[in-house]
C-alpha positions in Angstrom: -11.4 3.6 -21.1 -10.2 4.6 -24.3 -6.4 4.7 -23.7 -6.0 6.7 -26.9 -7.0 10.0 -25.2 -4.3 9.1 -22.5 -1.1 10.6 -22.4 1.9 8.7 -22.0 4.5 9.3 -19.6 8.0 8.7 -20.1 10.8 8.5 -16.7 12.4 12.2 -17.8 9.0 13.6 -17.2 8.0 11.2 -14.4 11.1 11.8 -12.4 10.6 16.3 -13.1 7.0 15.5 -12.0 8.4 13.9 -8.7 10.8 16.4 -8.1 8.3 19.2 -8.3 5.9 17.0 -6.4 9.0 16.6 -3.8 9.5 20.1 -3.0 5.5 20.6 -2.7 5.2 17.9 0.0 8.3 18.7 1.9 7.5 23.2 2.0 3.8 22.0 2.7 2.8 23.5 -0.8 4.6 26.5 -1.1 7.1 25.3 -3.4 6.9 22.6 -6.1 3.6 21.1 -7.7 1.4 18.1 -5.7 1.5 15.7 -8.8 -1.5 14.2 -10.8 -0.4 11.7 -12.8 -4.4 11.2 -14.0 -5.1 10.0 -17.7 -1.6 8.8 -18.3 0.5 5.5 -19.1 3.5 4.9 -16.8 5.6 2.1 -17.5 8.2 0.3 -16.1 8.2 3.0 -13.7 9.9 2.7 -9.8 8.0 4.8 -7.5 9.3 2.6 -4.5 9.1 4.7 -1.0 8.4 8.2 -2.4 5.6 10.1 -0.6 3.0 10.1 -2.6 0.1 11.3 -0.3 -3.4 12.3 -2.0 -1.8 11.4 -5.2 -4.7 11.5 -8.1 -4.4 8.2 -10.0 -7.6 8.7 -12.3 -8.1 6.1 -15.2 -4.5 5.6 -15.2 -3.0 2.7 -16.9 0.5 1.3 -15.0 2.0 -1.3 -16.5 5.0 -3.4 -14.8 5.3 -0.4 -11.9 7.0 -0.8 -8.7 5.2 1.2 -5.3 7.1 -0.9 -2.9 6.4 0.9 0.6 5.1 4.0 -1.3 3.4 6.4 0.7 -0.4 6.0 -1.1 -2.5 7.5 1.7 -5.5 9.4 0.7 -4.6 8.8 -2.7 -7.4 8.2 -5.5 -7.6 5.3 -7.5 -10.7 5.7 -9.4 -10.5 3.4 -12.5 -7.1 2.7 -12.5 -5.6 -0.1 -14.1 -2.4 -2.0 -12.7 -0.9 -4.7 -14.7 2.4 -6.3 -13.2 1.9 -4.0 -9.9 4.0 -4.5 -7.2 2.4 -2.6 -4.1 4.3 -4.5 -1.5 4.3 -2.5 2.2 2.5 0.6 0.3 0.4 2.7 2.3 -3.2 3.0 1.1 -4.3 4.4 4.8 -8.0 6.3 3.9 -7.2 5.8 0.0 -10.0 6.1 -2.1 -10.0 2.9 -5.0 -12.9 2.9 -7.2 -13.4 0.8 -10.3 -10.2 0.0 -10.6 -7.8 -3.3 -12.2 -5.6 -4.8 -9.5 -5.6 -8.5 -10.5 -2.5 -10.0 -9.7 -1.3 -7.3 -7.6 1.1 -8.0 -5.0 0.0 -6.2 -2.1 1.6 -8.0 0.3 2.4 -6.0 4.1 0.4 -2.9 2.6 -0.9 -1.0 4.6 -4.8 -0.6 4.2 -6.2 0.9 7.1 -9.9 2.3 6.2 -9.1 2.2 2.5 -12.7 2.2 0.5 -12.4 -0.4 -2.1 -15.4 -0.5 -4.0 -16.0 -2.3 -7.4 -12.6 -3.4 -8.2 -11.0 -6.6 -9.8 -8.9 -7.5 -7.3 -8.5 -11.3 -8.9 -5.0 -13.0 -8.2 -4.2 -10.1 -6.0 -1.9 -10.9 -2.4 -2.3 -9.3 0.6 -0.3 -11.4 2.6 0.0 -9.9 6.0 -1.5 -6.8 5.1 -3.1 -4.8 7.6 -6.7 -4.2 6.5 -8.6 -2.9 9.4 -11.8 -0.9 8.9 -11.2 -1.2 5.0 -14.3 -1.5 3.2 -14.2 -4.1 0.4 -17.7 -3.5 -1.7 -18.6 -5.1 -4.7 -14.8 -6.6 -5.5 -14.4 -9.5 -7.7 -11.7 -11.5 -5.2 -11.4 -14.8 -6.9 -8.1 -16.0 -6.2 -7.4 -13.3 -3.9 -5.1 -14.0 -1.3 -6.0 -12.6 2.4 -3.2 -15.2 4.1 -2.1 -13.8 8.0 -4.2 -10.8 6.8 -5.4 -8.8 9.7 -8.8 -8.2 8.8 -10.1 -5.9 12.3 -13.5 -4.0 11.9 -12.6 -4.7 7.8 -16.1 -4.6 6.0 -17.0 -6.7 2.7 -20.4 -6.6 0.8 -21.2 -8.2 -2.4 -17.6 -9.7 -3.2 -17.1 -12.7 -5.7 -14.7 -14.5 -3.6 -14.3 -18.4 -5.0 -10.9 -19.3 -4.6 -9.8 -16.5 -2.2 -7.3 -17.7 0.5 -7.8 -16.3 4.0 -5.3 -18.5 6.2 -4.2 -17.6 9.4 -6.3 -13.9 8.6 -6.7 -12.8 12.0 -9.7 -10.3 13.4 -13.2 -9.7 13.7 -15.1 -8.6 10.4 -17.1 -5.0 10.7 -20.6 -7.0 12.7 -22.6 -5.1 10.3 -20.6 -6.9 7.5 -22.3 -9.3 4.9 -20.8 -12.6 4.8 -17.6 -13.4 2.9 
């Protein structure tokens, strides 16, 4: 990604963009602007517990961004990268992430809940208690990923690099037609 042709975001904007975005979720659309915050840098940005539902993060970078218990259902995460993330108790419930940088996300307690997770560096990243049932991990590079007291219910993986990863206490039956870890 060439982050060149991305635009960057400062919090004046961010937090207009949220308001709008606000108002659309609240009136069910008929007032404010859903919010796409594809193709930008946010830094250093809170986004802790807004409602963020079918947010389009396309080839965004986030740097040192707080989503703590952020509402991230249905969102899309296609080539997104997240350095410094904290997702802690975010909601990823049917979220779409594709191609994108999590290593060394703290996911811990999110909520993942038939989240597609295809192709993603998800190295270093904690999902400590998490609940990932009938998520679909595909092709993830997992090394050091942490799945500790994970409930892992109907949860498929495929292909995953997983040496490393630390599944203690996970609790739940993988998907049957699952490939091995």
């Amino acid at each position: 990604m060439d982050q060149h042709a991305l635009r960057h975001l400062d919090h004046d904007t961010l937090h207009t963009l949220l308001d709008a975005h606000q108002r659309y979720m609240k009136t069910q659309g008929r007032e404010g602007r859903k919010i796409d915050l594809s193709l930008c840098i946010i830094e250093g940005f809170d986004f802790s517990g807004l409602d963020l539902h079918g947010v389009h993060l396309q080839h965004t970078v986030l740097r040192n961004c707080r989503f703590a218990g952020t509402n991230l259902s249905r969102a899309d995460v296609d080539g997104t990268q997240a350095f410094g993330a904290d997702f802690s108790g975010a909601s990823f419930v049917k979220a779409e992430i594709f191609e994108a940088n999590l290593s060394g996300a703290n996911c811990d307690g999110a909520v993942m809940t038939r989240a597609t997770v295809n192709r993603c560096d998800l190295s270093g990243a904690t999902f400590r208690n998490a609940d990932l049932t009938g998520a679909g991990f595909i092709d993830c590079i997992m090394a050091g990923t942490v799945l500790d007291e994970a409930i892992i219910d109907g949860m498929s993986v495929r292909n995953n690099a997983t040496t490393g990863m630390s599944r203690v206490g996970a609790h739940g039956q993988l998907n049957p037609a699952s490939g091995p870890w």
